[in-house]
C-alpha positions as CSV (number, residue, x, y, z in Angstrom):
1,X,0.0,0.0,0.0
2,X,1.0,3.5,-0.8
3,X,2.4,5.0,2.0
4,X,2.4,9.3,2.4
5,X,4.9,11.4,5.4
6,X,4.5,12.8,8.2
7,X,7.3,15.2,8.3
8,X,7.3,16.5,11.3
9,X,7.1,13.3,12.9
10,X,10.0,11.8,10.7
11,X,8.1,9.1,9.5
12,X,5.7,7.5,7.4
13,X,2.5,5.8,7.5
14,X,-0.2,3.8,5.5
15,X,-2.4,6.4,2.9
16,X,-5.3,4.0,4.9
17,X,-5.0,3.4,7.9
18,X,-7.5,2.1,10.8
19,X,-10.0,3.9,13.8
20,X,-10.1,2.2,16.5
21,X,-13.2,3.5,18.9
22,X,-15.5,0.8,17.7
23,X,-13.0,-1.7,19.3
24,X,-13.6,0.2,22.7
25,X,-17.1,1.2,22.9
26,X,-19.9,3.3,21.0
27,X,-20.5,1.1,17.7
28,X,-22.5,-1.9,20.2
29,X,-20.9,-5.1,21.3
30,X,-17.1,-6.1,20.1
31,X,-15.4,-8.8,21.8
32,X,-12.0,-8.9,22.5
33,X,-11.2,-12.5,19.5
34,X,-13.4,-9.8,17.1
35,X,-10.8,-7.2,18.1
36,X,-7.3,-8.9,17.8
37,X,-8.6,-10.0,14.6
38,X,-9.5,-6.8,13.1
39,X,-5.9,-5.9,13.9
40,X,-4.6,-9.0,12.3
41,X,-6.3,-8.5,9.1
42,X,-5.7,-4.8,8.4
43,X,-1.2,-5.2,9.8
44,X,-1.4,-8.1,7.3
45,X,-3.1,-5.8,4.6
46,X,-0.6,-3.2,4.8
47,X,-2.0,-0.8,7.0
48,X,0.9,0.9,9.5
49,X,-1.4,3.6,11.4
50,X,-3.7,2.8,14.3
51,X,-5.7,5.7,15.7
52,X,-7.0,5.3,19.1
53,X,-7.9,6.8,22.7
54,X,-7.6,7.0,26.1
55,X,-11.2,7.3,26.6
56,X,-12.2,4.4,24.1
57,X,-13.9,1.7,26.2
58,X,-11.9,3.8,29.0
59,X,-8.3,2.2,27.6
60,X,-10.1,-1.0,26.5
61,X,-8.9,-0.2,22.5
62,X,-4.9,1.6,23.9
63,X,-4.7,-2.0,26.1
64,X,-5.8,-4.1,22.4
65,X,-3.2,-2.3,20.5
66,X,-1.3,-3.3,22.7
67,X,-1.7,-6.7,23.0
68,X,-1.3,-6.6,19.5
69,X,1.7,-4.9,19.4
70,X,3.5,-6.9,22.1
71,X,3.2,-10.2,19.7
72,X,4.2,-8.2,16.4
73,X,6.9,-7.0,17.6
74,X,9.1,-4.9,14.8
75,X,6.0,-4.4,13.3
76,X,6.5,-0.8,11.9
77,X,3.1,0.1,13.4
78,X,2.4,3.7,14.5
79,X,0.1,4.3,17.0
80,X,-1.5,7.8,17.4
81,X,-3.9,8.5,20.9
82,X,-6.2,11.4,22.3
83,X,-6.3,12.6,25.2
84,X,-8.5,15.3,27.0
85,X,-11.8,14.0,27.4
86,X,-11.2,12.4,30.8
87,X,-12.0,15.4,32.7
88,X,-15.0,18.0,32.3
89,X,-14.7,19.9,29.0
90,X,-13.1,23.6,30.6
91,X,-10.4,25.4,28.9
92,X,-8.6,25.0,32.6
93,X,-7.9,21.8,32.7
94,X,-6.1,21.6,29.7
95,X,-2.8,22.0,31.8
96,X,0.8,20.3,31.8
97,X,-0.4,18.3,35.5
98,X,-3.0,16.7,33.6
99,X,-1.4,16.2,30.7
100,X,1.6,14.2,32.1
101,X,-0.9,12.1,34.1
102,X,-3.2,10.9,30.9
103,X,0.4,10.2,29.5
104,X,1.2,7.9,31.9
105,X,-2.2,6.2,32.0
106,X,-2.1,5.9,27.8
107,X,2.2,4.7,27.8
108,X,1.3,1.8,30.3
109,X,-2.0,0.7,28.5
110,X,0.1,1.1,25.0
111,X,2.8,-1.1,27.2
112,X,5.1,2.0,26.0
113,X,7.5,4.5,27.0
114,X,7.3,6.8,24.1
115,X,4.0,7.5,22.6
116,X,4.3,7.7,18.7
117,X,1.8,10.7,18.7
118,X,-0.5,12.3,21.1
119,X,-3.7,14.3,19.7
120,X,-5.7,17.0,22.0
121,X,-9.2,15.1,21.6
122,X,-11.7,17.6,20.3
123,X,-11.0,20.5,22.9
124,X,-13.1,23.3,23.6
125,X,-12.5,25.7,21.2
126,X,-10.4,28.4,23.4
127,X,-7.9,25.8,23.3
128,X,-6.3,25.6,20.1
129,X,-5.4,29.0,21.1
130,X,-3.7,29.1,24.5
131,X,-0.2,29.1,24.2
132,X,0.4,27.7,27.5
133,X,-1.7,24.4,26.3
134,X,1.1,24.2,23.1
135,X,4.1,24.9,25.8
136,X,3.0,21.9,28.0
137,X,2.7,19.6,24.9
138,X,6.1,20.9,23.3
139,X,7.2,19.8,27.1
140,X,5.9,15.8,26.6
141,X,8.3,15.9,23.5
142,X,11.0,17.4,25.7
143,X,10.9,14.6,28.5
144,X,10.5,12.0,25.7
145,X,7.0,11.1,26.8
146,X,5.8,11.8,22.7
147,X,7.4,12.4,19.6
148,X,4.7,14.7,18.4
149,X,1.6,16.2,18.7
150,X,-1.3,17.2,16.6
151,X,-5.3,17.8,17.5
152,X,-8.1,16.1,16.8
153,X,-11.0,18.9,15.7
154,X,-14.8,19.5,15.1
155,X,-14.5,22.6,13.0
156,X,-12.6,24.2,10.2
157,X,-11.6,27.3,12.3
158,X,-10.6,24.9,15.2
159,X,-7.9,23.4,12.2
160,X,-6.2,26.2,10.9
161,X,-6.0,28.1,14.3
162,X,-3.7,24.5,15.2
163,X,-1.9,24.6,12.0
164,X,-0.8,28.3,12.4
165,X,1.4,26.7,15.6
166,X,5.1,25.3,14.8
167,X,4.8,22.7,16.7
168,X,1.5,20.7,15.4
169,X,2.6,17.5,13.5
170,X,-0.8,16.4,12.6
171,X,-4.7,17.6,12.6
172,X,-7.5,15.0,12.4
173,X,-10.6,16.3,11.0
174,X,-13.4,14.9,9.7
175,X,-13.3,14.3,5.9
176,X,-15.5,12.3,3.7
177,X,-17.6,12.5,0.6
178,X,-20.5,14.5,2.5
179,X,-18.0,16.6,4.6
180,X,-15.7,18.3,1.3
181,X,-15.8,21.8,3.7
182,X,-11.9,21.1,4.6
183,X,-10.6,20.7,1.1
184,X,-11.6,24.6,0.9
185,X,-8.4,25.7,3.0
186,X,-7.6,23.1,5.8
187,X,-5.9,20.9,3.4
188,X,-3.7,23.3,1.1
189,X,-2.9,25.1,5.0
190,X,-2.0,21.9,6.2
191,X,0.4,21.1,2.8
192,X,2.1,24.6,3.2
193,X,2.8,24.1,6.7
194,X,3.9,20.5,6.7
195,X,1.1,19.6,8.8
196,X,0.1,15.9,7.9
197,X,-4.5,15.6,8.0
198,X,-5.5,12.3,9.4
199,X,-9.1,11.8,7.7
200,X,-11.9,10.4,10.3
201,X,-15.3,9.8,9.9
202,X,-14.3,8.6,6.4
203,X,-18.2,6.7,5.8
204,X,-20.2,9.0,7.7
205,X,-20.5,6.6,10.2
206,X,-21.3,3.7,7.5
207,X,-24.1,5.5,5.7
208,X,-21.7,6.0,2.8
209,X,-21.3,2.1,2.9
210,X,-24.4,2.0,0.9
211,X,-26.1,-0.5,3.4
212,X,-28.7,1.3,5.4
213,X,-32.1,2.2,4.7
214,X,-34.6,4.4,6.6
215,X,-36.0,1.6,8.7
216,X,-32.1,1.0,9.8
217,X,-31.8,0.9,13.8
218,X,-28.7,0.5,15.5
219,X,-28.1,-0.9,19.3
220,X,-29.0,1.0,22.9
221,X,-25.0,1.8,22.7
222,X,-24.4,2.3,19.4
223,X,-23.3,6.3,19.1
224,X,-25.4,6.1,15.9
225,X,-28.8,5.6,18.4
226,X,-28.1,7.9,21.1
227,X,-26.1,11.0,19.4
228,X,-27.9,11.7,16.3
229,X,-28.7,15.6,17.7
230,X,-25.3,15.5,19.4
231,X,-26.9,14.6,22.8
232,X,-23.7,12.8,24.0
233,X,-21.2,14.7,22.1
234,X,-20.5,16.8,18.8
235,X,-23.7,16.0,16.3
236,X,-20.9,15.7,13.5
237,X,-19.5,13.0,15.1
238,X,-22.5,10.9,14.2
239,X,-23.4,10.2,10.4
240,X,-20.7,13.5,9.9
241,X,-24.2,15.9,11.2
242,X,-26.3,14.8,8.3
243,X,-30.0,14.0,9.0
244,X,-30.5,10.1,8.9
245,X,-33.4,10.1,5.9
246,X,-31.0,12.9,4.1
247,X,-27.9,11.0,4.2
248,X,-29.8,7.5,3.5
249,X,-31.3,8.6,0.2
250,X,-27.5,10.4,-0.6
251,X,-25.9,7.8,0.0
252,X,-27.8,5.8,-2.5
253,X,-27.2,8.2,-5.1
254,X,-23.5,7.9,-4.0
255,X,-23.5,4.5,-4.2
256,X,-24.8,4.3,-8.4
257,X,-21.0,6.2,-8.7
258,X,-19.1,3.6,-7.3
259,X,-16.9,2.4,-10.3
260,X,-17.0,-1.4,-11.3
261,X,-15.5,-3.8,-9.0
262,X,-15.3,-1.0,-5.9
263,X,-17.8,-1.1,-3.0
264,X,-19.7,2.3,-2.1
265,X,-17.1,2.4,0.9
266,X,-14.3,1.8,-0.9
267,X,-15.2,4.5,-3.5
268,X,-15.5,6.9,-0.2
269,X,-12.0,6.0,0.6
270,X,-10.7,6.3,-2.7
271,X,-12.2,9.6,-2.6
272,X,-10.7,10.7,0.7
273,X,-7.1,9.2,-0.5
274,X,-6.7,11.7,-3.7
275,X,-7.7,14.5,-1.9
276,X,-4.5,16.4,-1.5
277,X,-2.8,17.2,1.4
278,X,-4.1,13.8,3.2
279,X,-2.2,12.2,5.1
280,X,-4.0,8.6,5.6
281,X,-7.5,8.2,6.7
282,X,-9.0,6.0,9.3
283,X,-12.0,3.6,8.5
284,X,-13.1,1.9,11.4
285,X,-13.6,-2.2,11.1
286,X,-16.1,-4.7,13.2
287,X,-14.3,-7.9,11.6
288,X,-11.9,-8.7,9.9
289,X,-13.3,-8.7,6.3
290,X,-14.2,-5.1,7.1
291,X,-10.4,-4.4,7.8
292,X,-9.2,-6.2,4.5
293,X,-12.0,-4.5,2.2
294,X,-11.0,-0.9,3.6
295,X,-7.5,-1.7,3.3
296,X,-7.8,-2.5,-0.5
297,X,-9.4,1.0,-1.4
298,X,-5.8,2.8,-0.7
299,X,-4.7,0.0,-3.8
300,X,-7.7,0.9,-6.7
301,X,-7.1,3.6,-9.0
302,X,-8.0,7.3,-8.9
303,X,-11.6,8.2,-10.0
304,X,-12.0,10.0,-12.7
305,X,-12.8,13.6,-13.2
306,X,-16.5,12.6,-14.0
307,X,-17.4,10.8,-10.9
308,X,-15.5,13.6,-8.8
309,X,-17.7,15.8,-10.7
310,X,-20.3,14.1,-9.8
311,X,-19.8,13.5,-6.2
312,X,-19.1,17.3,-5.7
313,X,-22.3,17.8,-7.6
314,X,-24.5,15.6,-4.8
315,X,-22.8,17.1,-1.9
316,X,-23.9,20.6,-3.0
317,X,-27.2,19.6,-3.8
318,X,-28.1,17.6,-0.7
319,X,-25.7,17.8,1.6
320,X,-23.8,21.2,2.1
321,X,-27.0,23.1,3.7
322,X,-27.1,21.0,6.2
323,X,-23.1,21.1,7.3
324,X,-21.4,23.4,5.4
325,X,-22.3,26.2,7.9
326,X,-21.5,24.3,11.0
327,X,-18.1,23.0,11.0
């Protein structure tokens, strides 16, 4: 698999890589042989970037990885985590205290003593622009607890107040075929600063899979049942902040593009990979089969400019006046 840099962190990763919440909590019920075999199918089809964090099944998905990584070892995996979300959402408890302690908490359920790369986890939005919050991370890199640091971010303006620091190795944002508001001027930001863009949310939480319809219900825990009006956390988090019934009848439309031999989700991928300025993207996976099908849409070949036309066409038609304002 193509692999793209991150420069500031000195190395490079996987164009497709793999979420890892639904291996925690918040997409129902995954047990732990499920898990370790997700993790087995994507490593074996090329994938070198796990995204994870602390607060995933509280350090259930950081103590998988790790499982996983303590058997493969050499591997050439990088493993980016958040952290942030531990504490109530306040501006003043972003400080170096609290940082050092989720750092110890992630290094021993990563079974580390380095972290790869440690992303701010959706802040509030004073945040991105407190300096003192950017001199405690640039102290983790000086006591060796990281190698970098990036943010993980709801909105736009949340992005390029992050990229505008020196330090920021990475920004993960939200990017997909019904969320093309970054490609505006996140993205080229991101390129002229050597920022690298970790892609999330890449199938609108599945409904750019193609497989749901309007009578689609989801379990008691899935995210997709209990935050579709953001009652648990940011809306956009859930189906990217598209109405259900919009997105479902979108997505079929989206679906009819998908060129021969490519699934709906793989054509969302595809999408996402050719963007420029991204980095890798990170498709979540219930099983394994999930895992290898993602993994093979960083191999298929560009789409053409007709069905980027096209795709660009539906997501100003149906799906901009409903996000395009918000984040």
């Amino acid at each position: 698999m193509e692999s793209r840099e991150f420069s500031k962190l000195g190395r490079s990763v996987s164009v497709v890589g793999l979420g890892t919440w639904q291996l925690g909590a918040d997409w129902g019920d995954v047990d732990e042989k499920d898990a370790h075999a997700v993790l087995e199918a994507a490593a074996d089809s090329g994938v070198t970037f796990f995204d994870t964090a602390d607060v995933y099944g509280d350090g259930r998905s950081e103590q998988t990885i790790a499982a996983f990584l303590k058997a493969h070892p050499g591997s050439g995996i990088t493993v980016a985590t958040k952290m942030g979300r531990r504490v109530d959402q306040l501006p003043e408890n972003y400080v170096l205290e609290n940082f050092r302690a989720w750092n110890d908490r992630s290094r021993r359920n990563l079974g580390v003593d380095r972290l790869d790369l440690v992303q701010l986890h959706c802040p509030p939005t004073p945040v991105y622009s407190s300096d003192e919050v950017y001199d405690a991370l640039d102290t983790l890199v000086a006591e060796d607890r990281v190698a970098g640091y990036g943010v993980s971010v709801e909105t736009c303006a949340e992005a390029l107040t992050a990229i505008a620091r020196p330090g920021i190795a990475s920004v993960q944002i939200i990017l997909n075929p019904f969320r093309m508001k970054p490609l505006d001027e996140v993205l080229p930001a991101a390129h002229a600063a050597g920022v690298g863009i970790i892609a999330r949310v890449p199938l609108a939480s599945g409904l750019l899979s193609g497989k749901y319809t309007e009578d689609t219900t989801f379990a008691a825990n899935d995210h997709r049942t209990f935050n579709r009006h953001g009652e648990a956390f940011d809306q956009g988090e859930t189906f990217a902040g598209v109405d259900f019934a919009t997105g479902v009848a979108a997505a079929r439309e989206f679906a009819a593009l998908a060129p021969e031999g490519a699934t709906p989700a793989q054509t969302a991928l595809r999408w996402i990979v050719q963007q420029p300025g991204v980095t890798t993207v990170i498709p979540g996976a219930r099983n394994p089969e999930q895992a290898r099908a993602n993994s093979a849409a960083g191999e298929l070949p560009p789409l053409d400019d007709q069905k980027l036309t096209a795709i660009r066409d539906l997501y100003a038609r149906e799906i901009a006046p409903q996000v395009a304002d918000r984040w």
